[in-house]
C-alpha positions as CSV (number, residue, x, y, z in Angstrom):
1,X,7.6,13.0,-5.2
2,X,10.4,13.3,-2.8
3,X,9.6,17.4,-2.7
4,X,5.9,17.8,-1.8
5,X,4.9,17.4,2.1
6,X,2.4,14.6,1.1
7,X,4.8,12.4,-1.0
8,X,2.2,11.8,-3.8
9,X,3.8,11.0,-7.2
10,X,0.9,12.9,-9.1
11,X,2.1,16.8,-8.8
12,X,-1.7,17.9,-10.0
13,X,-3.3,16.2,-6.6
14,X,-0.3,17.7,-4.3
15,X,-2.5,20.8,-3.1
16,X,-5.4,18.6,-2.8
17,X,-4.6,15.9,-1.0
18,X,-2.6,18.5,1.4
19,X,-6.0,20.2,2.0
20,X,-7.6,16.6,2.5
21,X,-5.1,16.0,5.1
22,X,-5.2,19.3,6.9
23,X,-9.1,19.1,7.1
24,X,-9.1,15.8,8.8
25,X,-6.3,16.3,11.1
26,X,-7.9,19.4,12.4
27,X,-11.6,17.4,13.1
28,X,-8.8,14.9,14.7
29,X,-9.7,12.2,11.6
30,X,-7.6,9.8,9.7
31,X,-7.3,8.7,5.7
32,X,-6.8,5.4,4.4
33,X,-4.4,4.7,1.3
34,X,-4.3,2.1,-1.1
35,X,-0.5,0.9,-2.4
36,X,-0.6,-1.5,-5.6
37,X,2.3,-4.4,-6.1
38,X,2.6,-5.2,-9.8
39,X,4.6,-7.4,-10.4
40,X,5.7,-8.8,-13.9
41,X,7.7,-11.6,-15.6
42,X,8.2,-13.3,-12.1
43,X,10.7,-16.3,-12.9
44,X,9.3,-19.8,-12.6
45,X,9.2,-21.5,-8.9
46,X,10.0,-18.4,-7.0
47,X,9.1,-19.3,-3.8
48,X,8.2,-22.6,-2.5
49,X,4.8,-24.4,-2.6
50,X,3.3,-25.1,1.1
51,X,5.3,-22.6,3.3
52,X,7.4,-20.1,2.0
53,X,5.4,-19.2,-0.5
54,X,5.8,-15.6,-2.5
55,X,2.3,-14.6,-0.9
56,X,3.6,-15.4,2.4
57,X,6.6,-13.6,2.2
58,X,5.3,-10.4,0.9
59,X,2.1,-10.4,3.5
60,X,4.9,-11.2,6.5
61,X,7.3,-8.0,5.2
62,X,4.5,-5.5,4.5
63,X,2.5,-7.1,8.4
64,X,5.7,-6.2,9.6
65,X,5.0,-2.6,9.0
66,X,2.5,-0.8,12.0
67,X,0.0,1.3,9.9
68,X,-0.7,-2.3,7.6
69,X,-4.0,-3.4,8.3
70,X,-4.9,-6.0,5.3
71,X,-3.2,-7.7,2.1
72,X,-5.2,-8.5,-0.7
73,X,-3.8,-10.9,-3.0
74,X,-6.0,-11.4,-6.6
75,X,-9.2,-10.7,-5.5
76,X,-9.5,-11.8,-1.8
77,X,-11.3,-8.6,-0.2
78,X,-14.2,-8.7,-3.4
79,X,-16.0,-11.3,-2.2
């Protein structure tokens, strides 16, 4: 991943999401990504139940990054 321009973990989609992202930079255009959190076997209690909750945590680190423009946690954005 860490030796193809596009940092994409599949090396069959390298040359085409490089294309993708040529094409749109040239008609001055943008591409939105997805990035999955699976997380398993999370012990019991992590976090604490009003404020400081997991979900809060992890929504106020990834906020904290510019490009972030929504956290879905479950199934918030399908309904």
């Amino acid at each position: 991943m860490e030796a193809n321009p596009v940092l994409c973990p599949d090396p069959y989609t390298v040359g085409k999401s490089a294309e993708l992202i040529c094409a749109l930079k040239e008609r001055g255009d943008s591409i939105v990504a997805n990035i999955t959190i699976l997380t398993k076997n999370l012990p019991v209690g992590l976090g604490e139940s009003l404020f400081d909750r997991l979900n809060s945590d992890l929504s106020h680190a990834l906020m904290s990054i510019n490009i972030i423009k929504g956290i879905e946690v479950g199934e918030g954005f399908s309904f």
